[in-house]
C-alpha positions as CSV (number, residue, x, y, z in Angstrom):
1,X,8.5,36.9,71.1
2,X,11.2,38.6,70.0
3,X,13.2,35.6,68.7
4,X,10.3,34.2,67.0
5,X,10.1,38.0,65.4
6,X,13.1,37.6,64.2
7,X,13.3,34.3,63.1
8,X,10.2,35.3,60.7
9,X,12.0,38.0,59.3
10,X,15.2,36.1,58.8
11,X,13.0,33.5,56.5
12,X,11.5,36.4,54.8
13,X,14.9,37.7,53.6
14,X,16.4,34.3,52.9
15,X,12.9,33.6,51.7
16,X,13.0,36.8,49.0
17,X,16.9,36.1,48.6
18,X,16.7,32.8,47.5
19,X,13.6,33.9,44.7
20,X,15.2,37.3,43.6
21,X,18.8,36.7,43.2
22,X,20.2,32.8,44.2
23,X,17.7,30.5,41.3
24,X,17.9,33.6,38.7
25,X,21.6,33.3,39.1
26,X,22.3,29.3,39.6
27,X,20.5,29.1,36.3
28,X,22.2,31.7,34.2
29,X,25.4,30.0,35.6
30,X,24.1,26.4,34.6
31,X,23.8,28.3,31.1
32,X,27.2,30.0,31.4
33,X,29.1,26.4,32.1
34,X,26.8,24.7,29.4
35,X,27.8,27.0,26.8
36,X,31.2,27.0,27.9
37,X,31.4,23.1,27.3
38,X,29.1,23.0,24.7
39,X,29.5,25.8,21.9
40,X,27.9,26.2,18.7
41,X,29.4,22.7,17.3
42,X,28.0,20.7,20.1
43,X,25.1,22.9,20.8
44,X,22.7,20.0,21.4
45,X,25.4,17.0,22.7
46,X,24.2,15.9,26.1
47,X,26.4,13.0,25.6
48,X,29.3,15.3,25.8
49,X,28.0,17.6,29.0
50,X,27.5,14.3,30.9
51,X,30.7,12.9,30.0
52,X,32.1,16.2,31.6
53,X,29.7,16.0,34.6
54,X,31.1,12.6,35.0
55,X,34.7,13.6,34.8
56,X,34.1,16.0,37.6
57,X,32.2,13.5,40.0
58,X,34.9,10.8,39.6
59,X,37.9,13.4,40.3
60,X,39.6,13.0,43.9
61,X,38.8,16.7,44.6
62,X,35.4,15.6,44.5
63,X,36.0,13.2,47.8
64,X,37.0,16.0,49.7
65,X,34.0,17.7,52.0
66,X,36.1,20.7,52.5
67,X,36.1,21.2,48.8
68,X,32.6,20.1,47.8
69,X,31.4,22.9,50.6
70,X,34.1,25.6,49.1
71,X,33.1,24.8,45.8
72,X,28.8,24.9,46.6
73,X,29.7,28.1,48.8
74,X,31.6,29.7,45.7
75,X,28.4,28.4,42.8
76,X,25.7,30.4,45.7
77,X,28.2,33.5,46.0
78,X,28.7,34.1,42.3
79,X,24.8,33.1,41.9
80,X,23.8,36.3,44.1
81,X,26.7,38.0,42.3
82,X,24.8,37.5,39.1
83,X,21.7,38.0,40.5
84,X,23.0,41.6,42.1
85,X,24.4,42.3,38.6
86,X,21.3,41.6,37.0
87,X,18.9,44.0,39.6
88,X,21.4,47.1,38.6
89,X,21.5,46.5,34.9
90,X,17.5,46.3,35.6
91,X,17.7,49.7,37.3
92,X,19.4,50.9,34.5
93,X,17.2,49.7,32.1
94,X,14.1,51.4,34.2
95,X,16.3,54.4,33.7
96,X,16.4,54.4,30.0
97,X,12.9,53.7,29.6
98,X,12.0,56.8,31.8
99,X,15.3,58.8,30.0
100,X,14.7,62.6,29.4
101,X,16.0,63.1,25.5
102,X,19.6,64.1,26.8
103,X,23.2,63.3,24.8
104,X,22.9,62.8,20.4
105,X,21.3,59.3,20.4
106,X,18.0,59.6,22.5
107,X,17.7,62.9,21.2
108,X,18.0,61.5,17.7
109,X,15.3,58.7,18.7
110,X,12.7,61.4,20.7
111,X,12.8,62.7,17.3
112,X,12.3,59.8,15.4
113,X,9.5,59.0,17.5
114,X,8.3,62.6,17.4
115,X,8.7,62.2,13.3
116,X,6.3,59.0,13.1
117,X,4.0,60.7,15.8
118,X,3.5,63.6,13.2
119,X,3.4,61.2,10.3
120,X,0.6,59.3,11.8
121,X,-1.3,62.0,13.3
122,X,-1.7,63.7,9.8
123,X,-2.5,60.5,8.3
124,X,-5.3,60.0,10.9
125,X,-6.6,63.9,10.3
126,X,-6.8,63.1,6.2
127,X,-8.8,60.0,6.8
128,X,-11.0,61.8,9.5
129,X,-12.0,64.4,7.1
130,X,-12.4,61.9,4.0
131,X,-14.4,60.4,6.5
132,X,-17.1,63.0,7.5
133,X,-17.0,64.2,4.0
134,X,-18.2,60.7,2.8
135,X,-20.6,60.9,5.1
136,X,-22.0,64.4,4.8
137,X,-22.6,63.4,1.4
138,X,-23.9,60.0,1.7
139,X,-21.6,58.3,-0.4
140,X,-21.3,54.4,-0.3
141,X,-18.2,54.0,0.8
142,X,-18.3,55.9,4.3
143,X,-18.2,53.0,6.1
144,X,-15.2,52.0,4.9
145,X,-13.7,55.2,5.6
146,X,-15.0,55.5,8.7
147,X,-13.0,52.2,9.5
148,X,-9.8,53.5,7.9
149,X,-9.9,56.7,10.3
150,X,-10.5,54.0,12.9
151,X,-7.2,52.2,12.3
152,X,-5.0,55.5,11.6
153,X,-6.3,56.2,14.9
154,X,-5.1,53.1,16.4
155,X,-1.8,53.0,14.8
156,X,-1.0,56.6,16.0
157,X,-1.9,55.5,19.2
158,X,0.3,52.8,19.4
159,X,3.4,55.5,19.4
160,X,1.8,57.5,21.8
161,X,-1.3,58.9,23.2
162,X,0.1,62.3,22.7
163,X,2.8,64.0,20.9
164,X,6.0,62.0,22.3
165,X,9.0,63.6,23.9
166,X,10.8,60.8,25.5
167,X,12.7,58.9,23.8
168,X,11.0,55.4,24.3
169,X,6.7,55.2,24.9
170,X,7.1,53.8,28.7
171,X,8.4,57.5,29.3
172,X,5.7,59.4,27.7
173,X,3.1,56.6,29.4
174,X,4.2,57.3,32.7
175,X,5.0,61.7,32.4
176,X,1.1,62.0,30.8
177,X,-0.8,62.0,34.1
178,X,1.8,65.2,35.6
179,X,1.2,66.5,32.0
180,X,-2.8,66.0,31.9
181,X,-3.3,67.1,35.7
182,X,-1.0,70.4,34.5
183,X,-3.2,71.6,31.6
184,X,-6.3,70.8,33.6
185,X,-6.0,72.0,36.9
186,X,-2.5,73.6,36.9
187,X,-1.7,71.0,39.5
188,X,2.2,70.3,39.6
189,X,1.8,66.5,39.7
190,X,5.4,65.8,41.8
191,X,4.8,68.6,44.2
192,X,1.8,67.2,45.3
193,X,2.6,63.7,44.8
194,X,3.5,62.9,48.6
195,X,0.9,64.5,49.9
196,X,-1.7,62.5,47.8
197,X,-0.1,59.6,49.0
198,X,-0.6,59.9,52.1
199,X,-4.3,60.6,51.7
200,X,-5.1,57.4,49.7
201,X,-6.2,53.9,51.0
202,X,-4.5,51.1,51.7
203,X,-5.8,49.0,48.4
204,X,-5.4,52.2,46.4
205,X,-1.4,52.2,47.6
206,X,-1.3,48.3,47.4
207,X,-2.3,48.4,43.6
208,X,0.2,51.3,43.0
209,X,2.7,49.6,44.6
210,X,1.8,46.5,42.6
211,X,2.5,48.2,39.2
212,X,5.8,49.5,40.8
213,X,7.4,46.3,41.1
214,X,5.8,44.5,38.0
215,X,7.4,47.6,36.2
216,X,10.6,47.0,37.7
217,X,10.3,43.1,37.4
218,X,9.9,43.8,33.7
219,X,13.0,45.5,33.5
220,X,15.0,42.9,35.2
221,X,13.5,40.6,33.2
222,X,15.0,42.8,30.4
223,X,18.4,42.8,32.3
224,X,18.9,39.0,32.3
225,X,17.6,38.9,28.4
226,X,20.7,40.6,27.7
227,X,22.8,38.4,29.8
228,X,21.9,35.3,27.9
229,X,22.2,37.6,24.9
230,X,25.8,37.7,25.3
231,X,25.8,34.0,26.0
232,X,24.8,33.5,22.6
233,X,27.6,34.3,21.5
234,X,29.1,31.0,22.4
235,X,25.9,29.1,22.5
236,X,22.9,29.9,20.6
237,X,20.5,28.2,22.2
238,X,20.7,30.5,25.0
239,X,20.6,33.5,22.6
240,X,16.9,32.5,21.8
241,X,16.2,32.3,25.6
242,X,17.4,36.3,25.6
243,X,15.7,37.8,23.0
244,X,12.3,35.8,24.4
245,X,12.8,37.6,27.4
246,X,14.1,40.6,26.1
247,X,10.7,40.9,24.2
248,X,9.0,39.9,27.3
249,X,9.8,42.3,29.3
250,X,9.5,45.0,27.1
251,X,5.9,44.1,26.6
252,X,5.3,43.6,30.3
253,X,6.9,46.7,31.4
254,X,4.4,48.7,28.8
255,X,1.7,46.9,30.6
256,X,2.7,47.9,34.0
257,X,3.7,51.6,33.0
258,X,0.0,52.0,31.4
259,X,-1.5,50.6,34.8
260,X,0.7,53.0,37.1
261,X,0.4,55.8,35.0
262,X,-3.8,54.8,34.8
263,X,-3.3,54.1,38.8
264,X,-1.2,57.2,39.6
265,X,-3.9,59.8,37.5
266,X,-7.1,57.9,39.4
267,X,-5.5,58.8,42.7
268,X,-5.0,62.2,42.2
269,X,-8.2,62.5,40.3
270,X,-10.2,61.2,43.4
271,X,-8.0,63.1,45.8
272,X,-7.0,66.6,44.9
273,X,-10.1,67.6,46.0
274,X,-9.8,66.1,49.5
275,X,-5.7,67.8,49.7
276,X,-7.5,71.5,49.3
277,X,-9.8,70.7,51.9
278,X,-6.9,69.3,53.9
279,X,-4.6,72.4,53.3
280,X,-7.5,74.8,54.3
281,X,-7.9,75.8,50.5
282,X,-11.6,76.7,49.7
283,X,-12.8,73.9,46.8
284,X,-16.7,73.9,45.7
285,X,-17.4,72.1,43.0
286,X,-15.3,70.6,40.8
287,X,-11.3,71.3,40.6
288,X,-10.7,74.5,38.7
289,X,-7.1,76.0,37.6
290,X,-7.8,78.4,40.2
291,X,-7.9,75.9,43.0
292,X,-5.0,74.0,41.3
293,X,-2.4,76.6,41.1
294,X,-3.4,77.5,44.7
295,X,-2.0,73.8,45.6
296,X,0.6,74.3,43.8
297,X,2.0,77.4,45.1
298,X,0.8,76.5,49.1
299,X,3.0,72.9,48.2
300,X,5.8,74.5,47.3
301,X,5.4,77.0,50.4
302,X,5.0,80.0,48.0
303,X,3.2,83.0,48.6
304,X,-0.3,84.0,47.2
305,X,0.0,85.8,44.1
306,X,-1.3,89.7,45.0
């Protein structure tokens, strides 16, 4: 029982391995030896990568087993190399889309997001009250204001939902639940965080966990856009295979950080109620501010205020 235990588990990891780390990386070095032969002059010559395939096969080293095993074990080692390289340059990535506006430059682009925000916000407003003043008075073309309200609407939404303060959207998307749950219920969103956690269902902590690793997915995916990125700089082909998943994952990780964020406010919308009850805090009715900053001071073990 135990063997076969461990057995299963072995082919998970090789299993998990082989998908995150050894194909990512065989086929970014595939691209790294193409280009290398290739170049921008002989971008599209397969005549001249088989030639060099062919030069390889028919070389003596190639005879040797001891060298064809050195060789295959040295192409899987500097595959998961690559593919290790490419999971912390993803991390890093998930770190600058969640970054706080610290050091000159994602200060300078918080506040060029913050500046469009503004921009679009008071364009919205103007066309909101052209809007309702059309209408109050009947004229024939409040419709047609009506729609452009509609579409300044949309377009500030698109920077954010709410006045930005990070320097990229994915960071605003996923602080607005802790900020909404704050000026509703004075509810201190990470405080309470593990404790909602541990009240919530299986599926509910399935699709959270879900949206955590398609965010994180997204970023790698980002991480190995900029690896063939660089290859472009010998071979352009492989430039065009970056920036299509550079663009990818960007879009994807927006997606998953507006379903975690969605996922994460749901949760504590349908159990902050349950956590007073569970902490012995009295909660009829709907969640006030009272009953929030109660949680928040017995979570972080401080005393009632007099």
């Amino acid at each position: 029982m135990t063997s076969a235990f461990l057995s299963a588990l072995g082919s998970r990891i090789a299993e998990r391995w082989l998908t995150l780390l050894a194909l990512p990386g065989l086929l970014f070095l595939v691209a790294l030896a193409t280009s290398l032969v290739l170049g921008h002059e002989h971008w599209a010559d397969a005549g001249r990568l088989r030639d060099r395939l062919d030069a390889l096969a028919a070389s003596p080293a190639s005879r040797s087993t001891g060298t064809v095993a050195l060789v295959a074990v040295g192409v899987l080692a500097g595959a998961a190399v690559t593919g290790a390289a490419a999971r912390s340059l993803g991390t890093a990535v998930e770190l600058l889309w969640c970054a706080e506006p610290r050091g000159p430059l994602l200060r300078y682009l918080a506040d060029r997001r913050s500046r469009r925000w503004r921009a679009a916000d008071a364009e919205f407003r103007t066309a909101l009250v052209a809007a309702g003043r059309a209408r109050i008075e009947g004229a024939d073309d409040a419709d047609r204001l009506a729609g452009v309200a509609e579409r300044r609407h949309a377009e500030r939404g698109r920077i954010a939902a709410a006045p930005p303060r990070h320097p990229f959207g994915m960071g605003d998307r996923l602080a607005a639940p802790g900020q909404r749950l704050w000026r509703a219920h004075r509810l201190e969103l990470g405080t309470a965080w593990p404790h909602l956690w541990l009240l919530a269902g299986d599926g509910t902590r399935a699709e959270l966990q879900a949206a955590r690793r398609e965010f994180g997915a997204s970023a790698r995916l980002c991480a190995w856009g900029a690896g063939y990125l660089v290859l472009g700089l010998w071979w352009w082909p492989a430039a065009l295979v970056g920036g299509v998943a550079a663009v990818s994952g960007v879009r994807r990780g927006r997606a998953a950080a507006e379903a975690f964020a969605e996922l994460t406010e749901a949760l504590a919308d349908l159990h902050v109620r349950d956590l007073a009850v569970s902490l012995g805090i009295p909660c009829e009715g709907a969640v006030d501010r009272v009953v929030g900053e109660r949680l928040t001071r017995a979570l972080r073990k401080e005393p009632e205020a007099a």
